[in-house]
C-alpha angles and dihedrals in degrees: 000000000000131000111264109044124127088241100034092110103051094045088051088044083055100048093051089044094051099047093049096041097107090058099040113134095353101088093323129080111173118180099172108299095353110100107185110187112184116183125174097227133034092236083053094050085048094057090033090053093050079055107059087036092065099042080054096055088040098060094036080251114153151191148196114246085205091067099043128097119199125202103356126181090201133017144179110230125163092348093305134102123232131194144136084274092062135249127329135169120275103258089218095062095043083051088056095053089041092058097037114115117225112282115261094188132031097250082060090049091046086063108035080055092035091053095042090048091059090076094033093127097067095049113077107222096010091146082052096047100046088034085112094049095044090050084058082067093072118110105269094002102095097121113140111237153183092255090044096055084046095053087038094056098037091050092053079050095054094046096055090046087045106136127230106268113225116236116246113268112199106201091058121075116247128231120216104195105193121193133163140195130188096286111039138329138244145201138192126196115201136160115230098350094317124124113235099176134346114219121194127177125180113219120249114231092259088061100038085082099054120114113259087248081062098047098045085054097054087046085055099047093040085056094053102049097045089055104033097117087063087042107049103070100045146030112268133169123249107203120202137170092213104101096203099055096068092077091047096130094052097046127106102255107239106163140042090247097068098046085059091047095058094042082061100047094046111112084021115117095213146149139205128213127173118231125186130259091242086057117087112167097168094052085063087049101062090101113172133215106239109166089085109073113242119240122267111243085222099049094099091050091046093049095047089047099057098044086057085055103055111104089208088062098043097049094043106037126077121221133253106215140105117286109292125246131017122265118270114191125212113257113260121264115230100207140045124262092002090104125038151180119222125187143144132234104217126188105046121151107251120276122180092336087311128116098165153068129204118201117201109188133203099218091196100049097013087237103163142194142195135197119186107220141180123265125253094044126181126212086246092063097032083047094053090048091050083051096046093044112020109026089040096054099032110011129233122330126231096222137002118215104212138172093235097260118184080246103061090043091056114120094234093058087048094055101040087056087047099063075043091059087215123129123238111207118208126195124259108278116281090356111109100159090087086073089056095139095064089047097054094047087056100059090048091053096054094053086055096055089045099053089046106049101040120178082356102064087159091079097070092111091067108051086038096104092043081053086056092051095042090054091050108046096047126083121277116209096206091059095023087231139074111273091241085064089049100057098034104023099236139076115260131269109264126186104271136173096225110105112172112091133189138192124201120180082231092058086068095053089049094047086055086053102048081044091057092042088047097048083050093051095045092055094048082048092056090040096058099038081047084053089045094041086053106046100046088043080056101058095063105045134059135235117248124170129177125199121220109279096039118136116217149157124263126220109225098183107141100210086200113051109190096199139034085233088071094051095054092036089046101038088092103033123124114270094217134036141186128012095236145190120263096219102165141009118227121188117314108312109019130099135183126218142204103240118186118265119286094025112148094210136115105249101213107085130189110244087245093073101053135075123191109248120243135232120354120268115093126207121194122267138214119267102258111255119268114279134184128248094275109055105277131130100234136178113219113231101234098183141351106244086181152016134200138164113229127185117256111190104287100353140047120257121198115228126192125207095227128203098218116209114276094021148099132256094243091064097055118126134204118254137187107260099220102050083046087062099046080047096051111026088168086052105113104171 
């Protein structure tokens, strides 16, 4: 029978309890997996344990020495601990209810009622005591009350005071003592003043207006069926305070009641004594086990506090919670081709000597180029095509939104926007979702070639510009219009079979007007898909804010590696260093950090990247690992142990075998020469 099926667990109940039938109860209990064998003596476990060992290797049965426990003077089976002392209740579990904070629904209710019946036989009263919380399961009832809190709290007192039950002892008579009470009855049985099991049952309203006579009666019956299987081989002693049952089997019988009662006590060897109300045996026999310290209420605080608190456990864990920080879109620009989005598409299969793409984005009309280019690429080339494409049909942009590529951060693309006087904004480090709109477009880009070139994906670089035009001239959700319409303010020109034109000076006027209604109508467009953007970001992340002064913990997770050395050397690596200084606030969702001296980091982080740091004591942390300029968490090349020539397609490609900073030789990798050296300009091996 394999693991998984819906009856699995009863046809391997009923194997164990087959091949052990003949030993149950005698010196075997099985419940599944769990084997109990008690024995009175250590040579009869011996012999008992030989036993079960047998039936197990006679029936390829096996088990796992780390799980078993021989010749114990006390054990945990089936949430219950057993020793020569009795029964008592599994610590564990008591500490759970303890801890448990009042239900706000009914399926909370159902288990704090369902753990705490579990050990209801060792708790008197227990039906009286949970009666409020068990009136909140009707249907439309649930209302958390005064009397509810009452019965919640004194139920959590009376399972940490429950007594240690005694185990049955068959050659000794057993005593039943009933009571009742207006809302329900009770009864305890118990062997020389020791409680065996406590049994406690709330009246239904169809019982609650029976005479006492009536509902001593019931407590009495309901006794002696539950325990019936402890009653029925020997004499035992049912106590009541109800003077008039003890002649029970020599009244007339009157009532129904009583018919039934004596159906249930025929075969029984029983007597009944009547014992005053004053009198309460079973309350002198709740004797406690105290050599064992209670649990403190607070442990489970305390615990979770100070794990919070361990700075191991802060710097290397990551956290479970929804993403941090709420969407903040970039303003909108007002004009076309003043603010754009710039990204590359990598790891692309050669087409005519290209294996990229760059995208260059409009944020205002979504007007969008590509240009398929070599790898490896320099700024300077990628510089000179923005100039011949971009600059020559729109001019020069205010502000480019980028993803900090190696490329952006480079000194010569500084500099060239610098002579422009115009300002390249980078995202915030490691935080590229703020250049969302290049992303998107992307992945949209990339279905298209796919779709288009089929089994032969080599051939991208030629339905690239169709994939331009494709991406201009259809609808575009975020501005409701094309983004040819957009830029220019009409649709564009299709292949059509009507040849006859006309031009009217009125046409132009007309043309202005439908240009001003249709600016109008793309801004209220942006407006609304940033509002949308915003809003179903929103629902899945969580807000998080920090105040000057603040110490917290910083992300260093590079979402780009360069090289295959920064993966091995990184795999390992703590996800979280500092803590740091919160030493400005910048937006809404920016922060800037005091990083130790030398750090080649940019010091604005997206909330997202950082975690508050917990507790007060600070242990020093490790300076953070080198990282380049842009954000990136690098490993500088410090010689060339090899070289070799591979074959790369058509051509030959030269790769190194490079000793990276910090490791040894045997880690080095081989890289290709020529992107090492894009990578590492200072680099002189």
């Amino acid at each position: 029978m394999p693991f998984g099926l819906t009856n699995a667990p009863a046809t391997f109940q009923a194997l164990m309890h087959t091949v052990f039938s003949p030993y149950l109860r005698k010196f075997v209990l099985v419940f599944f997996d769990d084997i109990l064998i008690y024995s009175v003596s250590l040579e009869d476990h011996v012999n008992h344990l030989q036993i079960v060992f047998d039936v197990l290797r006679a029936n390829r049965l096996f088990t796992k020495q780390s799980k078993c426990r021989f010749a114990q003077a006390s054990i945990e089976y089936l949430g219950h601990v057993i020793s020569g002392k009795g029964v008592r209740t599994d610590r564990a579990k008591v500490a759970a209810m303890i801890n448990r904070p009042p239900p706000k629904s009914i399926k909370e209710l159902r288990g704090f009622l369902g753990l705490t019946g579990y050990y209801r036989r060792f708790i008197k009263n227990f039906a009286l005591i949970s009666r409020p919380l068990t009136h909140l399961l009707l249907k439309g009832a649930f209302e958390w009350n005064e009397n509810a809190t009452k019965s919640f709290e004194e139920l959590k007192t009376v399972m940490t005071q429950a007594p240690v039950l005694a185990l049955p002892n068959f050659s000794e008579p057993f005593v039943v003592e009933v009571d009742t009470s207006g809302l329900g009855v009770g009864a305890v049985l118990s062997q020389n003043g020791r409680p065996i099991a406590f049994l406690s049952q709330a009246l239904s309203p169809r019982h609650l207006g029976l005479s006492t006579y009536e509902k001593e009666l019931i407590a009495l019956l309901m006794a002696v069926e539950k325990w019936r299987h402890y009653l029925q081989s020997n004499h035992f002693v049912i106590k009541t305070d109800h003077f008039s049952l003890k002649y029970l089997s020599e009244q007339r019988i009157t009532i129904s009641l009583q018919q039934k009662g004596i159906i249930k006590l025929l075969g029984l060897s029983y007597e009944i004594q009547y014992k005053k109300g004053v009198e309460n045996l079973a309350a002198d026999a709740l004797s406690q086990e105290g050599s064992k310290p209670r649990l403190s209420p607070s442990l489970a605080k305390d615990v979770k506090s100070y794990v919070q608190t361990c700075e191991v456990c802060q710097r290397n864990k990551g956290e479970q919670v929804a993403y941090p920080g709420l969407l903040q879109p970039l303003p909108l620009p007002d004009k076309a081709w003043e603010h754009l989005a710039m990204d590359f598409i990598e790891g692309l299969p050669k087409s005519q000597g290209k294996e990229m793409i760059l995208v260059v984005i409009d944020r205002y009309t979504k007007y969008s180029h590509f240009f398929a280019l070599t790898h490896p690429y320099s700024a300077s080339q990628i510089a000179q095509v923005f100039v011949d494409n971009i600059c020559k049909l729109h001019g020069v942009p205010c502000s480019i939104v980028s993803d900090r590529d190696p490329l952006f951060s480079s000194l010569f693309w500084k500099e060239l926007f610098s002579q422009l006087q115009e300002k390249l904004r980078f995202s915030s480090a490691y935080h590229p979702q703020s250049d969302g709109q290049s992303e998107r477009l992307n992945r949209c880009l990339e279905t298209y070639l796919r779709c288009m070139t089929g089994h032969k994906p080599t051939d991208w670089s030629k339905w690239l510009p169709l994939a331009e035009f494709w991406y201009n001239t259809n609808f575009h959700s975020t501005i409701g219009m094309t983004p040819f319409k957009a830029l220019y303010g009409y649709d564009p020109p299709l292949p059509t079979f009507e040849l006859i034109c006309q031009s009217k000076v009125e046409s132009v006027d007309q043309m202005l007007k439908n240009r001003q209604l249709m600016v109008k109508a793309l801004r209220e467009n942006l407006l609304k898909a940033q509002s949308r953007m915003k809003q179903q970001a929103d629902s899945k992340r969580s807000e998080r804010s920090f105040e000057v002064g603040d110490m917290v913990y910083l992300k260093l997770q590079p979402y780009r590696q360069i090289s295959i050395a920064v993966r091995k050397s990184l795999k390992l690596a703590a996800k979280f260093y500092g803590p740091y200084k919160v030493i400005r606030k910048i937006g809404a969702v920016a922060y800037e950090l005091e990083l130790p001296p030398g750090s080649r980091i940019h010091p604005v982080f997206h909330v997202s990247q950082l975690k508050k740091k917990v507790g007060d004591r600070i242990v020093p942390s490790i300076d953070p690992p080198y990282c380049s300029d842009n954000g990136q968490i690098r490993v500088e090349p410090v010689a060339i142990l090899e070289h070799r020539m591979v074959k790369k397609g058509n051509r030959a490609a030269a790769k190194v075998l490079v000793q990276w900073a910090n490791l040894s030789p045997e880690e080095a990798t081989w890289e290709d020469y020529n992107f090492l050296k894009s990578q590492f300009p200072e680099f002189k091996p």
